[in-house]
C-alpha positions as CSV (number, residue, x, y, z in Angstrom):
1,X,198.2,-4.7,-4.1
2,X,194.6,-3.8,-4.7
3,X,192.4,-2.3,-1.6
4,X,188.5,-2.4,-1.9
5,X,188.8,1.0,-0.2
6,X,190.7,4.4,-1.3
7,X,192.9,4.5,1.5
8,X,195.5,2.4,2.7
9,X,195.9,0.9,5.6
10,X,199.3,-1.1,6.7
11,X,197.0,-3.6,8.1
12,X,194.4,-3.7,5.4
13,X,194.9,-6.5,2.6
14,X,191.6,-8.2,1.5
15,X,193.9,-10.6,-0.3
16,X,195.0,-12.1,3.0
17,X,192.0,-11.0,5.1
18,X,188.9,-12.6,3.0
19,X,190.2,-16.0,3.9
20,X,188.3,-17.8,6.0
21,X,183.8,-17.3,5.9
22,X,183.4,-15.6,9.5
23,X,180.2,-15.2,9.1
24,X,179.0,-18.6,11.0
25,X,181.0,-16.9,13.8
26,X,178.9,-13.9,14.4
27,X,175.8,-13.4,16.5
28,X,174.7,-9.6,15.4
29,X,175.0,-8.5,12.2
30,X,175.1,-4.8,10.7
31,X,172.7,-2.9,8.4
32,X,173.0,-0.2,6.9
33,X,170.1,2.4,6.6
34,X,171.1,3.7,2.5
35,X,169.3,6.9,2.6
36,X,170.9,7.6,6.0
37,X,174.3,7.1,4.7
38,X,176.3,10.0,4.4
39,X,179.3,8.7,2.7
40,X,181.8,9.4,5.0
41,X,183.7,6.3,4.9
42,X,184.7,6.4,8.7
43,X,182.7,3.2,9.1
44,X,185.3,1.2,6.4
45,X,188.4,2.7,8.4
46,X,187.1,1.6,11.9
47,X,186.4,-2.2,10.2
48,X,188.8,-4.8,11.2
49,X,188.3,-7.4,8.8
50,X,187.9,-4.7,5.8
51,X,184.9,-6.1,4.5
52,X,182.7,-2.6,4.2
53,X,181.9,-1.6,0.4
54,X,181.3,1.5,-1.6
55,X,178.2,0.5,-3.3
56,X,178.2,3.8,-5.3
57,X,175.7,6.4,-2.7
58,X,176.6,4.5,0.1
59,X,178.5,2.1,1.9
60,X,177.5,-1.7,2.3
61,X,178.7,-4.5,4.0
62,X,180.2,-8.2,2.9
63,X,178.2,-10.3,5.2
64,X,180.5,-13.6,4.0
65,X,183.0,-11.6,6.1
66,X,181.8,-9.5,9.1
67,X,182.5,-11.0,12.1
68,X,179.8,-8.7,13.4
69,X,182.1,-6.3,16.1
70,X,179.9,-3.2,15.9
71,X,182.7,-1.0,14.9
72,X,181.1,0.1,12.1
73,X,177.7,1.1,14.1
74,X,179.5,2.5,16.7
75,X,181.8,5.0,14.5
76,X,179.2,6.1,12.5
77,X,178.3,9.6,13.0
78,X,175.0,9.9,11.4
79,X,173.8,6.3,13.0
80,X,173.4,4.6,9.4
81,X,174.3,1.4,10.4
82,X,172.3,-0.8,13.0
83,X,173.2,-4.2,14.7
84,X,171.0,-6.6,14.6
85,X,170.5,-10.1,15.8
86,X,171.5,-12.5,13.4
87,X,168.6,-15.3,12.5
């Protein structure tokens, strides 16, 4: 089985998680400050859904599949990632 990330996680497989579009579902949505991003990773273990990204310098976030929990924001120790309302 393939993971987006580096590290496993029992719970983790995007095969069976990316499923269903829950991002109708969702009234906040995160974003990520890029030059802020330290690359730390913490933010993709925290995710439940698995849908953060390593876009290379930073970390993104697959907004076809955030159901928009904050985790990410929240776990973040550098405070790269902001929730927003979603429009």
């Amino acid at each position: 089985m393939q993971f987006k990330t580096k590290l496993d996680a029992a719970w983790a497989y995007p095969t069976k998680l990316f499923v269903v579009n829950v991002s109708e579902w969702r009234y906040m949505k995160p974003v990520v400050k890029r030059a802020k991003c330290c690359h730390c990773e913490i933010c993709s273990l925290y995710c439940p859904t698995g849908c953060i990204e390593d876009m290379g310098n930073y970390f993104g976030v697959d907004l076809d599949h955030c159901k928009g929990c904050g985790l990410c924001a929240k776990t973040c120790p550098v405070h790269a990632i902001k929730m927003v309302m979603e429009v």
